[in-house]
N, C-alpha and C positions, 0 to 999 in steps of 0.2 A: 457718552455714547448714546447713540436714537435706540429709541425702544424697537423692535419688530413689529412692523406694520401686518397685520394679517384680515384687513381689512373692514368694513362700513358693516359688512354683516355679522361677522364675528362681537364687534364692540356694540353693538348692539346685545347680540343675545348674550353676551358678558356681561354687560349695564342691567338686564333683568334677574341675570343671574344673581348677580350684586345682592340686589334689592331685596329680592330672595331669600336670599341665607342669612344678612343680617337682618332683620323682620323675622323670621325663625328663629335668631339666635340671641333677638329677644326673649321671642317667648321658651326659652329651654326651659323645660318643665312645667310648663303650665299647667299639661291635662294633671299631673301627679300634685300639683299644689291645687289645684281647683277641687281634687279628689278628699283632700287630706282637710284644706280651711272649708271647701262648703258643704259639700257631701258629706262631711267626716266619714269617709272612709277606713278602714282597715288596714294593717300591714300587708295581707293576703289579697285585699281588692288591689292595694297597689302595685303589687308586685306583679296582677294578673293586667292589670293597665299595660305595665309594663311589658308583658312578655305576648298575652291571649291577643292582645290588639294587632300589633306589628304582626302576629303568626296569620290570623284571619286574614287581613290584607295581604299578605301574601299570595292567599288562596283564591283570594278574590283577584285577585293580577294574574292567574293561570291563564285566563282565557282572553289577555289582554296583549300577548306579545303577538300573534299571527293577526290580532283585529291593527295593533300598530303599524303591522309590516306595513299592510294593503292600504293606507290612511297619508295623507299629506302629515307629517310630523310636525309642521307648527300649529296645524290646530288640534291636534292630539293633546300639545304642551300646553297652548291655552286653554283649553277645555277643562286639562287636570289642574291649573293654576284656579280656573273659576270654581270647578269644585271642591276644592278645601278653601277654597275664601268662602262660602256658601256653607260647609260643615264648619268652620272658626264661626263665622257670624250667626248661626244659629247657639253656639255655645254661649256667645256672648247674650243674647235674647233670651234664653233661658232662664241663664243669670240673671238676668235682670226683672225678669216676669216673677220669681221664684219658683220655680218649679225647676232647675237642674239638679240630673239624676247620675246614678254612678252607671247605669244603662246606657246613656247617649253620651258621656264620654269613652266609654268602651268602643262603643261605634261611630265614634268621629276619629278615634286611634285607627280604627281597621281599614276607615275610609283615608285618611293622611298616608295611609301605608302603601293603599292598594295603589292612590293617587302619584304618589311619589316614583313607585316603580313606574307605571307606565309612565309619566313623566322623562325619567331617566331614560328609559330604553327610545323612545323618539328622538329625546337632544341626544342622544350620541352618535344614531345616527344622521340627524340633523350636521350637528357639527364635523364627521366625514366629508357631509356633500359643501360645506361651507367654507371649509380649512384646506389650504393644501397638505397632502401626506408628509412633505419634509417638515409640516409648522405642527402635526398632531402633538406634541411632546410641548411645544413652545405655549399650544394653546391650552392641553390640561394640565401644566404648570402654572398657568395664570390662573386657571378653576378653582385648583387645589389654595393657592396661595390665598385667592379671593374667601375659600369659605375659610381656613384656620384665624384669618383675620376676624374674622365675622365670630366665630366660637372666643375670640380672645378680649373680643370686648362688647358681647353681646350680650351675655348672661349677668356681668353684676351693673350694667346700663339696666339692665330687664329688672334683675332684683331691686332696683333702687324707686325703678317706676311703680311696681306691687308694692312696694311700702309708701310708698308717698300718696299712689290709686289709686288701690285696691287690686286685688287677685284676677280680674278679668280685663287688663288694662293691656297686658303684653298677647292677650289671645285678639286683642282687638287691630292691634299693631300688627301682628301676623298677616292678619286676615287683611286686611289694607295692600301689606306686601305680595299677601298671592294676587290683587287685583292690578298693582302696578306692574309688576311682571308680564299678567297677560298683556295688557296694552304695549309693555315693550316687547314681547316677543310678537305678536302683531303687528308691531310696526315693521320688521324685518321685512329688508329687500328682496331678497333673495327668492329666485323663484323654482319652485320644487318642481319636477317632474312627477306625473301622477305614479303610484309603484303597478306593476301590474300582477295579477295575479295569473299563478301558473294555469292552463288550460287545462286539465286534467286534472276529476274534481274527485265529486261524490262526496259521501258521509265520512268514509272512513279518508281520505286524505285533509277533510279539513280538523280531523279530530289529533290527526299525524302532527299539524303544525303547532299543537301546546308541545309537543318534543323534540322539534326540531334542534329548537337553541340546545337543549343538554345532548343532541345525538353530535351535534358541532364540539361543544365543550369536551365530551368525553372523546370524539375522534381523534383529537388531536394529542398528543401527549402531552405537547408543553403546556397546551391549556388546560389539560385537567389535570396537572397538575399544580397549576397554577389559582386553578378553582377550589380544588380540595384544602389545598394549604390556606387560601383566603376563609371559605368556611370555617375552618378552626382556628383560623386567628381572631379574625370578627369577632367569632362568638364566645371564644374566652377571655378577650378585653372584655367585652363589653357586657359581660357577666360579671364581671367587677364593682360597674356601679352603683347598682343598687348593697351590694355587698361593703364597698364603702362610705355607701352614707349612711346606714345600720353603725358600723364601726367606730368613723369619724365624730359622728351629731349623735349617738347615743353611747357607746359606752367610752370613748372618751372623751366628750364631751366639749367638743371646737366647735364656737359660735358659727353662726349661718358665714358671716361676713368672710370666714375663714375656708369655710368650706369651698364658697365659691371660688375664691383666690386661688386655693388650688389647682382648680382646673382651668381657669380665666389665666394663668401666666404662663401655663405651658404651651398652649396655643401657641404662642408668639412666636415656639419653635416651627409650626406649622409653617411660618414666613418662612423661613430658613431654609429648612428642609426643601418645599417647593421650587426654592428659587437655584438651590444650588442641583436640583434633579437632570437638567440638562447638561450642566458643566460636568458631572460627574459620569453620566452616560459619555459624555464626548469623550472625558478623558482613560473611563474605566469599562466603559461597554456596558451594553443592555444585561448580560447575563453576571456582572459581577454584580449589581444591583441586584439583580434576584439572589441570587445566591447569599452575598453577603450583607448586604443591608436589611431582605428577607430575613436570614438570621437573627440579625440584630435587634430587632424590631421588636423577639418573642424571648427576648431575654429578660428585659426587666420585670414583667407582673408579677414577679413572684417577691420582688422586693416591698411591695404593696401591703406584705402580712406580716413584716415586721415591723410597722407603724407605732408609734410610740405618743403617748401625749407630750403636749406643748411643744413650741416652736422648732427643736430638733425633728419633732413626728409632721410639722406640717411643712417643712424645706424636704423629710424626706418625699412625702408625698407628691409635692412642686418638682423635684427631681425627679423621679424615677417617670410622671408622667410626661413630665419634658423630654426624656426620652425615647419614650414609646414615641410620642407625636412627631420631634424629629425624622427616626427612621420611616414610621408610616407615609409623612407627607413626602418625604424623599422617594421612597418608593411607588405609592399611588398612580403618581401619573406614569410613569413608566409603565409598569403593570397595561393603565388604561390606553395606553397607545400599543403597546403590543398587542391587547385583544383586537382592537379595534384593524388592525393592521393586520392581522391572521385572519380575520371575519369577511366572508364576502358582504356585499355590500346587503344581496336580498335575504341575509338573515339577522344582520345587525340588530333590529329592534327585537329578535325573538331568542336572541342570546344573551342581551342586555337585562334583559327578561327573566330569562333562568336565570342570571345570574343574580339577580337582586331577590328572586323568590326565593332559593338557596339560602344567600346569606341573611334573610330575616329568618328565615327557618332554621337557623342553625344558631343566632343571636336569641330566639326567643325559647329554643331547646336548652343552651346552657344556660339562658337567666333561670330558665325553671328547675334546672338539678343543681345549681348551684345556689338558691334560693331553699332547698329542702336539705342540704347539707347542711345550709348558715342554721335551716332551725334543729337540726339535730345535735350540731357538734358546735356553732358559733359562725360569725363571721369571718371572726379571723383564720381560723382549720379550711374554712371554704375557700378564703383568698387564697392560701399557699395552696390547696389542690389544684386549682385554675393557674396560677403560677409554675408549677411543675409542669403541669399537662400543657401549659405553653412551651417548655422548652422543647419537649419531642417535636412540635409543628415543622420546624424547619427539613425534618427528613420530608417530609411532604413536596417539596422542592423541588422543580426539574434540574436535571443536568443538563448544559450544553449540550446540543446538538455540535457533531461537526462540523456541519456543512452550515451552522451559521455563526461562527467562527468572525468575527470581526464586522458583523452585520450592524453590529448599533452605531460603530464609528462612521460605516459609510451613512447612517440614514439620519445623523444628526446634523444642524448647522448648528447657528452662535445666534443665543439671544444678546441685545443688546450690543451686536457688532463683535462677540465675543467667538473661539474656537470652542471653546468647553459647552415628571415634566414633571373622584373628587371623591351607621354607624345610628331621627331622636335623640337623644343622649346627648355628649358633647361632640362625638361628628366620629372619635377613632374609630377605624376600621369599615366605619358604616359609606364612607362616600364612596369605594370600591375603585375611583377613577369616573363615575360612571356621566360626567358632560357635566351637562349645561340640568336645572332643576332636580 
C-alpha cells in the first residue's frame, strides 16, 4: 500500500526534524555526563542540571509565545536551531580550552530549554499552515514515530561514541544536527503569510499576550483538562529518571551497558504505538484514546519500585517502560491534533507555548520533590510515591462531550490506503505532541 503523500513541504521539515531528534538523541545526557567526568560535579549539582535548567528556560520562553505569534515561524525555527548549535559549540570550546564550568552548563540547559519551546510552538503552527486538517493526525504520527526511533537507537550509538571519543564527542554531533536542520528547514517552500498583529495596542494588551495561550487552555474544558492531566503525567514519569539511575547504577548495581538497554528497547514500542494511533482513532474514536489509553498510560510507574537485581530486575524495567512508551506514543499525537484543531489559528504559537512552559515547570517541580524524598527515605520509597500519585492522574481526564460524539471517526482517513497520530531525558511525556523541533 503507498504511503500518504502529504506533501514537498511537509517531507521537508520532517527530514530536519529527523536530523534533529537523532543528533539529540545522540547526545542524551551529555550535559549530566560532562557535569559528573569533567566538572566532577555533585549529586545535588546534577540533579539541579537537571531540574533548575529546564525550569529557567521555561521562564525565559515566557515572553517568547506572543514574539512567535507576530514572526514568520520558519525563521523563528531556524533561528532557535542556530542558537543551541552556538550554546552546543560553545560547550564543546570550552572543553577543549579547559576552562568548562558547572556555570555554563547550567546555562546552556536553560538556553536548550528556552530554545526548544519556542522552537516547538512555531513548528506547530507551521505545520497547521502546511498539512491539510484531515492529514494533522497522519502527520504527528509520523513525528511521533520519527523521534521514539531516534530515542531507540540514539543513546547507546551516543554511549558507544563517549567511550571510544571522549565525553564531548555527542555534544558535538548535536550541535552539527541543530545546524543541519536549520538549513533544512530553510530550504522549505512553503510561503508564509506575514501574522498581523491586532490594532489595538498599548502596554497593558501586549503584556495580556504572555496569557493568552493559558486564558485559551483553561476556556476550554476539554483542553484543560487535557493540559492538567498532561502536567502531571510529564512530571511524574519523568521524575523517575533520575530516581532510577540513583537505584539501578548504584544500589543495585547494573553496568552502564545495562542501564542504557533499558530504556534504548522500549522505545521501539514508540514505533508501534505511533503507527497504530490513527487505525485505532478510526476504529475507536478520538475520546476512547483519551480516556482509555490516557489511563493506561499512568498505570505502570509504580511497577518501577519493585525493581529487583539481575536480569529478572532489568526485563522488569524493559517492560514496564515498554509500556508506558507504548500507550504515551499512541496517545501523543492524538492529544497534539486535538489541541491543534481546537486552537485558532492566531493563537497557536502562544498556546504551544503555555503549554510547554507548564510542562517543564511541572517536570522540573517533581524532579525536585521527588529528588528530596529519594534523600530522605531512598529511591525506591520515592519511586512508588510517584507510582501511586500516577495512578490518580487519570481522574484529570475529560469526559466526552455530547455533542462530539463520533467526531474523531468522521475527521479521520487511512494512512497507507488503510480505513483505521511529539519529555531532555529519553523523550516520555516530554514531546507533548508538540510538531516539528
Amino acid at each position: 500500500m503507498r504511503r500518504r503523500a502529504l506533501g514537498r513541504s511537509f517531507d521537508r521539515l520532517w527530514a530536519a526534524y529527523a536530523v534533529s531528534a537523532y543528533g539529540s538523541a545522540l547526545g542524551f545526557g551529555a550535559l549530566p555526563l560532562l557535569a559528573v567526568l569533567v566538572v566532577r560535579a555533585g549529586a545535588g549539582q546534577v540533579a539541579a542540571l537537571a531540574a533548575v535548567g529546564p525550569a529557567v528556560g521555561a521562564l525565559l520562553a515566557l515572553p517568547l509565545g506572543p514574539w512567535v505569534e507576530f514572526r514568520r515561524k520558519r525563521r523563528v525555527m531556524v533561528a532557535a536551531d542556530l542558537v543551541r548549535c552556538a550554546a552546543l559549540a560553545g560547550v564543546a570550546a570550552a572543553y577543549a580550552c579547559g576552562v568548562l564550568g558547572f556555570a555554563q552548563l547550567l546555562a546552556v540547559s536553560a538556553v536548550l530549554a528556552a530554545a526548544r519551546i519556542a522552537s516547538g510552538a512555531a513548528s506547530g503552527a507551521l505545520l497547521r499552515s502546511v498539512v491539510r486538517p484531515e492529514d494533522l493526525l497522519v502527520a504527528n504520527s509520523r513525528l511521533e514515530s520519527t523521534n521514539w526511533s531516534s530515542l531507540a537507537v540514539g543513546p547507546p550509538l551516543g554511549g558507544a561514541a563517549v567511550g571510544l571519543f571522549g565525553p564531548v564527542t555527542t555534544v558535538v554531533a548535536d550541535a552539527v544536527s541543530y545546524l543541519l536542520s536549520a538549513l533544512g528547514v530553510g530550504s522549505v517552500g512553503h510561503r508564509e503569510r506575514v501574522p498581523v498583529r491586532p490594532s489595538a495596542g498599548g502596554g497593558r494588551r501586549r503584556a495580556g499576550g504572555l496569557w493568552d495561550g493559558w486564558r485559551h487552555l483553561f476556556g476550554d474544558p476539554v483542553l484543560r483538562a487535557l493540559y492538567l492531566n498532561n502536567l502531571a503525567v510529564s512530571g511524574l514519569v519523568m521524575a523517575t529518571e533520575p530516581l532510577l539511575a540513583v537505584l539501578l547504577l548504584g544500589r543495585l548495581g547494573f553496568p552502564a551497558w545495562q542501564y542504557g538497554l533499558a530504556f534504548a528497547v522500549p522505545c521501539l514500542g514508540g514505533l508501534l504505538g505511533s503507527r497504530l494511533a490513527r487505525r485505532v482513532v478510526a476504529r475507536r474514536g478520538r475520546w476512547w484514546v483519551f480516556r482509555v489509553v490516557g489511563t493506561l498510560r499512568a498505570l505502570w510507574p509504580v511497577g518501577l519500585a519493585f525493581v529487583r537485581p539481575g536480569p529478572v530486575g532489568l526485563l522488569t524495567v524493559i517492560a514496564v517502560e515498554a509500556a508506558i512508551v507504548v500507550h504515551m506514543s499512541l496517545y501523543t499525537p492524538v492529544l497534539a491534533t486535538h489541541r491543534l484543531e481546537h486552537t485558532p489559528p492566531h493563537l497557536v504559537a502562544r498556546t504551544l507555548t503555555a503549554w510547554s512552559v507548564g510542562q517543564q515547570a511541572a517536570i522540573a517541580l517533581c524532579t525536585a520533590l521527588a529528588g528530596l524524598l529519594a534523600d530522605a527515605a531512598g529511591p525506591r520509597a520515592a519511586l512508588l510515591a510517584t507510582g501511586l500519585l500516577a495512578l490518580a492522574t487519570p481522574l484529570l481526564l475529560p469526559r466526552e462531550p455530547r455533542r462530539a460524539a463520533g467526531e474523531s471517526a468522521a475527521a479521520a482517513g487511512g494512512e497507507d490506503g488503510s480505513a483505521a497520530a511529539a519529555v531532555g531525558g529519553r523523550g516520555i511525556g516530554q514531546s507533548g505532541g508538540q510538531g516539528i523541533g
